[in-house]
C-alpha positions in Angstrom: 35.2 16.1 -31.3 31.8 16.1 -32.4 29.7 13.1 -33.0 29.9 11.5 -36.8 26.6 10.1 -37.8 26.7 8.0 -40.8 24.4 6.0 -42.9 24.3 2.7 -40.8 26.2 -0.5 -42.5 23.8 -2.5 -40.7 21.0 -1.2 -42.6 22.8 -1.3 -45.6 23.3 -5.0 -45.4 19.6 -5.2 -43.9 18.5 -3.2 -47.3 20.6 -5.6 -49.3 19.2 -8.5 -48.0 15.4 -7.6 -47.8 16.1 -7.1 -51.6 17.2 -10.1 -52.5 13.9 -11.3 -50.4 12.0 -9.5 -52.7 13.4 -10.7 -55.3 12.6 -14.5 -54.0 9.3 -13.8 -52.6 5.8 -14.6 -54.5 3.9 -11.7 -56.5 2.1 -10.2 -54.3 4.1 -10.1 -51.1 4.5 -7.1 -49.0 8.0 -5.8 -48.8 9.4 -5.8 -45.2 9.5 -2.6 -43.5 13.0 -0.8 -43.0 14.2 -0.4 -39.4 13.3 3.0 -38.7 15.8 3.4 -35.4 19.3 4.5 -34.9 22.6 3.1 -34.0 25.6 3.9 -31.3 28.7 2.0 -33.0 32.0 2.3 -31.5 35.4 0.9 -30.1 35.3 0.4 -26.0 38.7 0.8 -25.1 40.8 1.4 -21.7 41.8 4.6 -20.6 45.4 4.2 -21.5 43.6 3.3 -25.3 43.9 -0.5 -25.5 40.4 -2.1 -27.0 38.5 -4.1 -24.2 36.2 -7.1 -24.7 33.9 -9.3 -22.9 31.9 -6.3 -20.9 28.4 -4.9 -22.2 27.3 -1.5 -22.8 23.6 -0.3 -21.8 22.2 3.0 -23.9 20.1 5.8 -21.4 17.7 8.5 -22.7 19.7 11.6 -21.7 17.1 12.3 -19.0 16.7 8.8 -17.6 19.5 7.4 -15.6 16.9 4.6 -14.4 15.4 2.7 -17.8 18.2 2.0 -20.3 16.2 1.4 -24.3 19.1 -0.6 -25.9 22.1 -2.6 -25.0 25.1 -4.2 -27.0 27.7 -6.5 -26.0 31.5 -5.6 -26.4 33.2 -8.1 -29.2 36.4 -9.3 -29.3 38.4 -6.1 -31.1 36.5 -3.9 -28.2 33.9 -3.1 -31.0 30.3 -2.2 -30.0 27.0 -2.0 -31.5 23.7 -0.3 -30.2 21.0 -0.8 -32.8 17.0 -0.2 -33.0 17.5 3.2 -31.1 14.4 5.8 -31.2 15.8 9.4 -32.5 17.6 11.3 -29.4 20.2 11.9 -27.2 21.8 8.7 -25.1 24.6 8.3 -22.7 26.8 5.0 -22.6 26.8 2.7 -19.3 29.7 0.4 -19.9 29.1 -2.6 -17.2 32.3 -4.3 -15.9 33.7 -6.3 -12.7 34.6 -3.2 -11.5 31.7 -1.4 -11.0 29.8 1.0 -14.1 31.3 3.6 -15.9 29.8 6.0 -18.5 31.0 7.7 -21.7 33.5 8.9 -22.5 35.6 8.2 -19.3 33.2 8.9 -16.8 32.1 8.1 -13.5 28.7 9.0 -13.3 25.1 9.3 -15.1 25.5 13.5 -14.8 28.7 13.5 -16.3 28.3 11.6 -19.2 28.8 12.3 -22.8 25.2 12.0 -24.7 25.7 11.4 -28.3 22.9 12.0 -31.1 20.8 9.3 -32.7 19.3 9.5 -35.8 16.9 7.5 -37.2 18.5 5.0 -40.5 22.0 6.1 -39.2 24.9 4.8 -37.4 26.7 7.8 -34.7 30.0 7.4 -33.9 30.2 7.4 -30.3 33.7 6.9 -27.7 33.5 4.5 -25.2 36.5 4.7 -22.7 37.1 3.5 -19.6 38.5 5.8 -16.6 41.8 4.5 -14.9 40.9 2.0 -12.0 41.8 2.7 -8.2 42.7 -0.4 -6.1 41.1 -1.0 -2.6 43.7 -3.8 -0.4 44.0 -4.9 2.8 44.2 -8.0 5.2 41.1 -9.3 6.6 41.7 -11.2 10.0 40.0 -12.9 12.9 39.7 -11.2 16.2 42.8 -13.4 17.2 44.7 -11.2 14.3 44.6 -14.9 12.3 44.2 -14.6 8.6 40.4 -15.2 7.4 41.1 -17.3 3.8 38.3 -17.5 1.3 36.0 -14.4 2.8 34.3 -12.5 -0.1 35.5 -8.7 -0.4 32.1 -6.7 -2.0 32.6 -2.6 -3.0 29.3 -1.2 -2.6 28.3 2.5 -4.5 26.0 3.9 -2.1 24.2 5.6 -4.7 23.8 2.5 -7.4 20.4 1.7 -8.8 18.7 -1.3 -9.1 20.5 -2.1 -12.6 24.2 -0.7 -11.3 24.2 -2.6 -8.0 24.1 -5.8 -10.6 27.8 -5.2 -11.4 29.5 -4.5 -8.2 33.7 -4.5 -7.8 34.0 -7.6 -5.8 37.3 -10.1 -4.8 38.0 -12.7 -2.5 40.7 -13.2 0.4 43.8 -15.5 0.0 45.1 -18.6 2.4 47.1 -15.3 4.6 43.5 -12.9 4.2 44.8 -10.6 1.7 42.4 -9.1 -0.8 42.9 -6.6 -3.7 39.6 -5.0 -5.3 40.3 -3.0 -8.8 37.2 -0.6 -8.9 35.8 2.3 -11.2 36.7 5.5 -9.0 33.7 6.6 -7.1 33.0 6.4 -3.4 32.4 3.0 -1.9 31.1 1.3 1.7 33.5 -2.0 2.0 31.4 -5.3 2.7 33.1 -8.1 4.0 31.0 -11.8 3.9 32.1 -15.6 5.4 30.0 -18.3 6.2 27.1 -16.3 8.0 29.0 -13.3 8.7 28.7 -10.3 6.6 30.1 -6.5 8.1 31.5 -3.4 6.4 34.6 -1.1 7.2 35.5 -0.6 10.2 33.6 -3.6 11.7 30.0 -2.8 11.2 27.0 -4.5 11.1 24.9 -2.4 10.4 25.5 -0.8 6.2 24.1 2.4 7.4 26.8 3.1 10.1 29.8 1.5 7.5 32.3 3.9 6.2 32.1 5.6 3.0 35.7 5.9 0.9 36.0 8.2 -2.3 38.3 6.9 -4.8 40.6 8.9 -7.4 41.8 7.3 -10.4 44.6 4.9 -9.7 44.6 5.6 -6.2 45.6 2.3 -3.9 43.6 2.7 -0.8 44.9 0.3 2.2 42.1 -0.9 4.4 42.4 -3.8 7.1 39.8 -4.9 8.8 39.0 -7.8 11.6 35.9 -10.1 12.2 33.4 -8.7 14.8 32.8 -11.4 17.4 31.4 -14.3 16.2 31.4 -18.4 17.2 30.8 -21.2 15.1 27.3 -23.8 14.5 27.3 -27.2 13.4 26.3 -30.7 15.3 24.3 -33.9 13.9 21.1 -35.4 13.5 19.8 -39.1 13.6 16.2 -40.2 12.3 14.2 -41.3 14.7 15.6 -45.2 14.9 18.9 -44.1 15.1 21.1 -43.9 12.4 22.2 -40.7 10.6 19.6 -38.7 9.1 20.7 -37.8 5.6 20.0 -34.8 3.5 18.0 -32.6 5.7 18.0 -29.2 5.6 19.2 -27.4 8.8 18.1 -23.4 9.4 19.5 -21.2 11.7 17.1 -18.2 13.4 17.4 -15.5 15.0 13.8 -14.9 15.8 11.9 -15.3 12.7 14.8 -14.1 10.8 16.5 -17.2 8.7 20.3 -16.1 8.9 21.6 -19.5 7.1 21.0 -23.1 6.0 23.2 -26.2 5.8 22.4 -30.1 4.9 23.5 -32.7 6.6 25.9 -35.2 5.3 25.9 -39.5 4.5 26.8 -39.4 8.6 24.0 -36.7 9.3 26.7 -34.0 10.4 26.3 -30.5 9.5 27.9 -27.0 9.8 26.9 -23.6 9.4 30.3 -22.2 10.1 30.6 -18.7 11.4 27.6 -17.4 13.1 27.3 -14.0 14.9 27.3 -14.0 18.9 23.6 -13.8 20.1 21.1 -16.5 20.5 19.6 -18.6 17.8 17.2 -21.7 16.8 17.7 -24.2 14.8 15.0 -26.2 12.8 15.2 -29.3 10.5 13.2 -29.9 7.3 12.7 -32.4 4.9 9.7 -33.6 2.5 9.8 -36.9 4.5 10.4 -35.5 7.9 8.7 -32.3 8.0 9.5 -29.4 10.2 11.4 -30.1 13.7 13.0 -27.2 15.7 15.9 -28.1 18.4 15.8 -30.3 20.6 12.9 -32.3 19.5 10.3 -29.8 19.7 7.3 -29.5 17.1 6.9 -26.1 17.3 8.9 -22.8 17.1 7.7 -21.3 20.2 8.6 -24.6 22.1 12.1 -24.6 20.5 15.7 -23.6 22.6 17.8 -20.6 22.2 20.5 -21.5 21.9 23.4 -19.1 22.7 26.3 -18.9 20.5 29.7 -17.0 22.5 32.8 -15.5 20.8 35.2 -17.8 19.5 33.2 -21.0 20.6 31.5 -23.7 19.0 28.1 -24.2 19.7 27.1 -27.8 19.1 23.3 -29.0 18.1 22.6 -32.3 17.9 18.9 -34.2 17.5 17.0 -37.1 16.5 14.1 -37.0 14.8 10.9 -37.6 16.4 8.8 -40.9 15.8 5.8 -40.2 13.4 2.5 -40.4 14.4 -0.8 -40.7 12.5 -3.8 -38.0 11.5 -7.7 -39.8 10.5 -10.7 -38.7 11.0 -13.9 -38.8 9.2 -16.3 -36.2 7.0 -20.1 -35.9 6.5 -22.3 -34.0 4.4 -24.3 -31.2 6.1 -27.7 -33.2 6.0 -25.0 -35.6 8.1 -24.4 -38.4 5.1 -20.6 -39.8 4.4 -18.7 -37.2 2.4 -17.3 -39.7 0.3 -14.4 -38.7 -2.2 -14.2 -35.3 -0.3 -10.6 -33.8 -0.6 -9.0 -33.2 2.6 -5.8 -31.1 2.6 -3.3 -30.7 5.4 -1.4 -27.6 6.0 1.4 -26.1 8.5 2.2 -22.7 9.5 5.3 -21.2 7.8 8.4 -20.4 9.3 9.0 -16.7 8.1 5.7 -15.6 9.9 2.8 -16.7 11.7 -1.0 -17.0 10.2 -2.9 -18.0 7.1 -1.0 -16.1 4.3 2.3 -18.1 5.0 0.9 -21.6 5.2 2.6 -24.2 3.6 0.4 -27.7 1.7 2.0 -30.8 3.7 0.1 -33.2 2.1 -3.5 -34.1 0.4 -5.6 -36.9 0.0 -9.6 -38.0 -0.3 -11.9 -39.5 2.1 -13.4 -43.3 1.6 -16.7 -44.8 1.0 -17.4 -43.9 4.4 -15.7 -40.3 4.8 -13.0 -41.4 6.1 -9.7 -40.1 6.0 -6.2 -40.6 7.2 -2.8 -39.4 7.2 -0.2 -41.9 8.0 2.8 -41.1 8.9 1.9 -37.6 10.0 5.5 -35.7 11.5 4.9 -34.3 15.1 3.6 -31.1 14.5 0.9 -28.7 14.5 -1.4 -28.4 11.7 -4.6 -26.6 10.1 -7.0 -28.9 8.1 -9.0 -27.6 4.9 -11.6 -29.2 3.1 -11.8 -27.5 -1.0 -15.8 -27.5 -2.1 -16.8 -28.2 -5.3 -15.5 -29.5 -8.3 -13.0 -26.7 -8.7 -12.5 -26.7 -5.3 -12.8 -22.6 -4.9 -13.9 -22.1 -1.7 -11.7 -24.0 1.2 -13.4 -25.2 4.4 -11.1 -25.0 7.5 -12.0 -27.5 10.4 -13.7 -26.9 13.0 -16.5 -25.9 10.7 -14.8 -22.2 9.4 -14.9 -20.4 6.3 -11.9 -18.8 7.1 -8.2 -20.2 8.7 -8.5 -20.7 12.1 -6.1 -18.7 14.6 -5.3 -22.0 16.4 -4.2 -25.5 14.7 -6.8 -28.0 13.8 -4.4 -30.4 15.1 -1.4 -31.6 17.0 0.1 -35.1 16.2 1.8 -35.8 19.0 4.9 -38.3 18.1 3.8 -42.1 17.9 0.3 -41.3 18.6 -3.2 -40.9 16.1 -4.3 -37.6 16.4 -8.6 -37.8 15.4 -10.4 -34.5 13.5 -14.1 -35.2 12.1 -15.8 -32.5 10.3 -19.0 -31.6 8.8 -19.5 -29.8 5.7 -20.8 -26.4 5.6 -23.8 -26.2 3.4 -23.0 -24.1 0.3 -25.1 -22.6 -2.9 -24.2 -22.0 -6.5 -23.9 -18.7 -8.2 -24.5 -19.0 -12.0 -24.9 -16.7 -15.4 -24.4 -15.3 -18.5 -22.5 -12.7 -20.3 -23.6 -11.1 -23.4 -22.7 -6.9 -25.6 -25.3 -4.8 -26.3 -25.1 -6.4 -29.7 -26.6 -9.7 -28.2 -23.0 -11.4 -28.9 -21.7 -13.8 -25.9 -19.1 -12.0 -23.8 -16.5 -14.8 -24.4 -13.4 -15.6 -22.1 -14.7 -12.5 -19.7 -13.1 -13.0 -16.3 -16.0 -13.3 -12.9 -14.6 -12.5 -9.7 -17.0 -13.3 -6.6 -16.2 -10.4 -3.7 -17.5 -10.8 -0.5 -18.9 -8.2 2.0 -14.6 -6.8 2.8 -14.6 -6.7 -0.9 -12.2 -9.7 -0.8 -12.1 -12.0 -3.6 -13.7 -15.4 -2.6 -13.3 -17.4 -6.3 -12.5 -16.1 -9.8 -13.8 -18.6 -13.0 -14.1 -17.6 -17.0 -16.7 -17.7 -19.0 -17.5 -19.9 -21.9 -17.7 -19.4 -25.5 -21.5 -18.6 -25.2 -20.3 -16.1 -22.4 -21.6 -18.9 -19.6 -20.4 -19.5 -16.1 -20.3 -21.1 -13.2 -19.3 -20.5 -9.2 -20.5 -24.0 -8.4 -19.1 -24.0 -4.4 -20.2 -20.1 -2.1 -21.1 -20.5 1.3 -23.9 -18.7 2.2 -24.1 -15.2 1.9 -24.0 -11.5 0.2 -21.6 -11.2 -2.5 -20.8 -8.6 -5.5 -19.7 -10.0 -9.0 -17.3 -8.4 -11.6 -16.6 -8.9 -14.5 -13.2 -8.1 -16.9 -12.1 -8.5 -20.6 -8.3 -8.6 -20.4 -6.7 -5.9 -18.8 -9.6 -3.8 -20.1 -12.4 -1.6 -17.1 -14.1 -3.7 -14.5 -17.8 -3.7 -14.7 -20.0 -4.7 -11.9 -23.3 -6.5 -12.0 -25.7 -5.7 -12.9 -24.9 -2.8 -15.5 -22.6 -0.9 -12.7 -19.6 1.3 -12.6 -18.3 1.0 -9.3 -18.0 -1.8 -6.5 -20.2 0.7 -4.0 -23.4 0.4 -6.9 -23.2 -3.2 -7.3 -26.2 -5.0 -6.2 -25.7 -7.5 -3.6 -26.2 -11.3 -4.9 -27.3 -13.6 -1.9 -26.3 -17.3 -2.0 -28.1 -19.8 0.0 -27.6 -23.4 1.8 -28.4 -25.7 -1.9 -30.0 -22.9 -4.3 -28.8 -21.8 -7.1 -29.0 -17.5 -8.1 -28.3 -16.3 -11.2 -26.8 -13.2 -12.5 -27.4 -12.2 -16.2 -25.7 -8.7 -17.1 -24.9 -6.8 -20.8 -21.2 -6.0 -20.8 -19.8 -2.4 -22.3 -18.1 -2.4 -25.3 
């Protein structure tokens, strides 16, 4: 039957309304402009015809399975509403807990029904699900003991970004029986518990899992046992002995974090079902920092620990004692940098160097320079010293304008580690921003590149088109400048990064850069 495209009751009552606020509103007023889109307005029913509620239904340009333009949510007498549709042609997702279907009855984006929209007009459109198929089995242990409380995933192998976020899912009973109603297309089975996660027939690996078609109330039986696999847990003390609460334990397998766990009030943890192989295992906390097993303050120190089928591999620690960080800072001419910010940093866990590290902790020297961090946790850390007032340049000890490849520190536990540094001299980069017009190029973004074109500081300018780079160590540098998302310019008057003219800074001068901004 073809579509039936009616004059939309929405906009009726949206016409009646902005009426009445015509009729209210003070000489003078502009009337409100009609909606000038479409609607999709129908019943979403089952495909044995009984209305359905709760789900929601996403509209599709005919031509674009990827970038829905409207959506509607399904009311409680199955009725639906897409409104504010451009004129065209659109195909119905309906979104459920089993999966996505499409209209009328249909698995997939290809075979959809697309139904007319015209603009100030409602199209009747039929929304019907297909008839579900059922995916069951009994998921056990490699000892053919039921596995209770296991999540049971149906994955489309072909599902966007959008239709992966409504996948036919279920969960395992107390005797590891499962039952998954899904929309009939072809599915890889994934299996998840504790750490554990596999697809039919005990895979690993998603690529080498099993695909299943489904047909419309089809009841496909599929059992399936755990690939071998131990267990994790132990406990953790703080470093005078009793339990060490609330700490975040992660489990590694090489840098890859596979799972996390908290200790408890006694300090226990568990991380439950862990695939055979070898692992570490770290402990973090704001308080305690970064530890890795057993009592090591760094990852490449730390054990493997290797789990075996059907064992449990225990991991217990005790925190290490803390030590203490100081040192002190002086000007370049060799004065006490007093009031400097110091800021201490540690290497991340997902991958080594600068990019990943984490900010521990900051503070400011003294009168004298000096600084000190105490407690400091055991560990290995990178020190960095923020010039200027807007601190947009960082200093990394020993003396570096970029982060160093080895620590700045160790803090070895219940020892003072010492780190003095000396400021780096540094120059000042000032100007001002104005149109052809002679008006001040207001709010105009200033990037400062260096010689690898990387971005060394970024500041705005003022209301009089004014700024400021008030920390650069010494060297070439290229400015640009922005207006919103508008074209870059470079200084002075240039088109392209390879014409701009090369700005040197030096040790406690100031250069200045004056350029006339396009447009």
């Amino acid at each position: 039957m073809a579509p039936v495209t009616t004059p939309s009751l929405a906009r009726r009552a949206l016409a009646a309304l902005a009426g009445l606020a015509a009729a209210l509103a003070p000489i003078g007023s502009a009337p409100a402009a009609p909606p000038a889109g479409g609607s999709l307005v129908g019943v979403l029913t089952d495909h044995a015809g009984t209305p359905t509620t709760g789900l929601r239904i996403y509209a599709f340009p005919e031509r674009d399975p990827q970038n829905y333009t409207g959506r509607s949510f399904v009311g409680a007498d199955g009725a639906f509403a897409v409104t504010d549709l451009p004129a065209g042609r659109y195909k119905l997702m309906i979104a459920t807990g089993y999966g996505v279907s499409w209209s009328d009855g249909q698995v997939s984006f290809d075979a959809a029904t697309a139904y007319p929209v015209t603009a100030g007009a409602d199209t009747r459109a039929a929304a019907r699900l297909p008839e579900l198929a059922t995916v069951e089995g009994i998921l056990a242990d490699r000892q053919q003991r039921p596995v209770p409380g296991a999540t049971v995933t149906l994955l489309d192998p072909v599902a966007t970004s959008l239709t992966s976020s409504f996948p036919a899912a279920g969960s395992t009973d107390a005797l590891g029986r499962y039952a998954v109603r899904a929309i009939p297309v072809p599915y890889r089975v994934q299996y998840r518990i504790d750490r554990l996660t596999q697809y039919h027939p005990r895979q690993g690996d998603p690529a080498k899992a099993r695909v299943h078609p489904l047909a419309a109330g089809q009841r496909l039986t599929l059992d399936e046992r755990l690939l071998q696999h131990g267990t994790v847990g132990g406990r953790l003390l703080a470093a005078g002995g009793g339990p060490a609460r609330s700490v975040e334990v992660q489990l590694r397998a090489d840098r890859t974090l596979v799972g996390t766990a908290h200790t408890d009030a006694d300090g226990r943890y568990e991380l439950g079902r862990v695939y055979t192989g070898s692992y570490r295992v770290s402990f973090h906390s704001p308080t305690t920092g970064v530890q890795w097993a057993p009592g090591r303050i760094a990852a490449d120190r730390a054990k493997g620990y290797t789990v075996r089928d059907g064992q449990r591999t225990t991991v217990d620690d005790t925190l290490l004692t803390p030590g203490a960080l100081r040192g002190r800072v002086r000007l370049a001419d060799g004065g006490d940098a007093a009031g400097a910010p110091v800021e201490l940093y540690r290497e991340g866990d997902d991958a080594p160097g600068a990019a990943n590290f984490i900010l521990v902790q900051r503070t400011r020297t003294d009168a004298a320079g000096g600084y000190r961090f105490d407690p400091a946790v055991p560990g290995r850390y990178y020190l960095a010293f923020p010039r200027g007032e807007r601190g947009s340049q960082l200093q990394w000890a020993p003396r570096g304008t970029a982060a160093p490849a080895a620590p700045s520190a160790v803090v070895q536990p219940g020892s003072t580690t010492t780190v003095d540094e000396r400021l780096l001299p540094i120059g000042t980069v000032t100007g001002a921003l104005a149109y052809a017009d002679g008006r001040p190029a207001r709010l105009t973004t200033v990037r400062v590149h260096d010689e690898q074109n990387a971005v060394r500081a970024t500041v705005y300018a003022d209301g009089d088109g004014r700024f400021t780079v008030d920390a650069l160590f010494p060297g070439r540098y290229k400015l640009s400048f922005q207006r919103g998302a508008g074209p870059v310019q470079w200084a002075v008057g240039k088109a392209t990064a390879e014409e701009a003219d090369w700005v040197a800074v030096e040790p406690g001068r100031t250069a200045t850069v004056r350029d006339t901004l396009r447009g």
